[in-house]
C-alpha positions in Angstrom: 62.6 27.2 8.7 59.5 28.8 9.5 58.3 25.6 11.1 61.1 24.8 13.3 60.8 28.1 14.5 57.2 27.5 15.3 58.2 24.5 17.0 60.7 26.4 19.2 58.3 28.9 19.8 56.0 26.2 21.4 58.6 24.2 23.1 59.9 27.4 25.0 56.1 28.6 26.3 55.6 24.9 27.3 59.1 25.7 29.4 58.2 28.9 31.1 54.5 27.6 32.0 55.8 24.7 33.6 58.2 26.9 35.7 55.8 28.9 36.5 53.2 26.4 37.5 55.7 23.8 39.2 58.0 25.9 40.6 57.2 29.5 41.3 53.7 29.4 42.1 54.2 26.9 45.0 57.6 28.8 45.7 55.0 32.3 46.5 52.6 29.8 48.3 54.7 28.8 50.9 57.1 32.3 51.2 53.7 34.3 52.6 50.5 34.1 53.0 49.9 37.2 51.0 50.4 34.5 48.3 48.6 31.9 49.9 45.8 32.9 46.9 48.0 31.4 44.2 48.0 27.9 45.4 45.4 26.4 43.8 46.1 28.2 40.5 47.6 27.4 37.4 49.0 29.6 34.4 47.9 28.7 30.9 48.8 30.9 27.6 45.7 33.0 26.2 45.2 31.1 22.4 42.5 32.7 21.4 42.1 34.5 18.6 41.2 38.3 18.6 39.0 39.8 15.7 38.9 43.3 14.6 35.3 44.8 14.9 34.8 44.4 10.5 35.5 40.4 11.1 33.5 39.9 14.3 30.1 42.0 12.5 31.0 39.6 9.6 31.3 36.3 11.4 28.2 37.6 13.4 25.8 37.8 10.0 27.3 34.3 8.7 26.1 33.1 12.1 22.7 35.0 12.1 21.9 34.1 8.3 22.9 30.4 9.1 20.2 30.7 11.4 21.7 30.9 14.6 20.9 33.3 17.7 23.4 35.9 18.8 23.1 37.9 21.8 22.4 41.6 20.9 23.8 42.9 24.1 27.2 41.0 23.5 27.7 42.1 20.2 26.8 45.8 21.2 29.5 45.6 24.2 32.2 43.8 21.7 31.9 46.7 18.9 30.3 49.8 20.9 27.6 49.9 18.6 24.0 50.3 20.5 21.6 48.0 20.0 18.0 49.3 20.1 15.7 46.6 18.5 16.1 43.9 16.2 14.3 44.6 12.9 11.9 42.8 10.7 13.5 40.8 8.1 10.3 41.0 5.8 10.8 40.5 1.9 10.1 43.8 0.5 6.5 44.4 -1.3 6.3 44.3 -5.0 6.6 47.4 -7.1 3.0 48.1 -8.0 2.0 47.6 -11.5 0.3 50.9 -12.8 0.2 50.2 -16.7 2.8 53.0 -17.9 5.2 50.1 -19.1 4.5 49.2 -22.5 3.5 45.5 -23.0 5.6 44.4 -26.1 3.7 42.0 -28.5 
């Protein structure tokens, strides 16, 4: 059931954005030229996705550990978190051996 109502779904935004497109933009075109804007444009449904911030930061280390550049100024816009430098990504130094261990033998 779920399916055809997905299908229904789909068929009835297909329906409204070709009224919209066919009929009723034209339609304002030609009432005024207040509308005269709209004639070249046509409506299309947003289908994009929208992330909370916890799945964006993740999706954004996946993509920065897989070696890929992200923009630090997009990703502080997105999630409101400053950005103030991007920092070292050194292996941290060895612990010092100082001889207090006990060697077993």
């Amino acid at each position: 059931m779920q399916e055809v109502a997905n299908d229904r779904h789909e068929s009835d935004k297909l329906f409204v954005q070709n009224v919209i497109n066919k009929q009723l933009l034209p339609k304002l075109a030609q009432l005024s030229s207040v509308y005269s804007q709209l004639a070249g444009l046509e409506f299309d449904w947003d289908e994009s996705e929208q992330l909370n911030n916890a799945e964006y930061l993740d999706r954004v280390v996946k993509l920065t550990q897989a070696g890929f550049s992200i923009d630090p100024e997009a990703v502080a816009e997105r999630t409101g978190i400053p950005i103030t430098g991007i920092a070292s990504q050194t292996e941290p130094a060895p612990e010092p051996d100082d001889g207090s261990k006990k060697k077993s033998q």
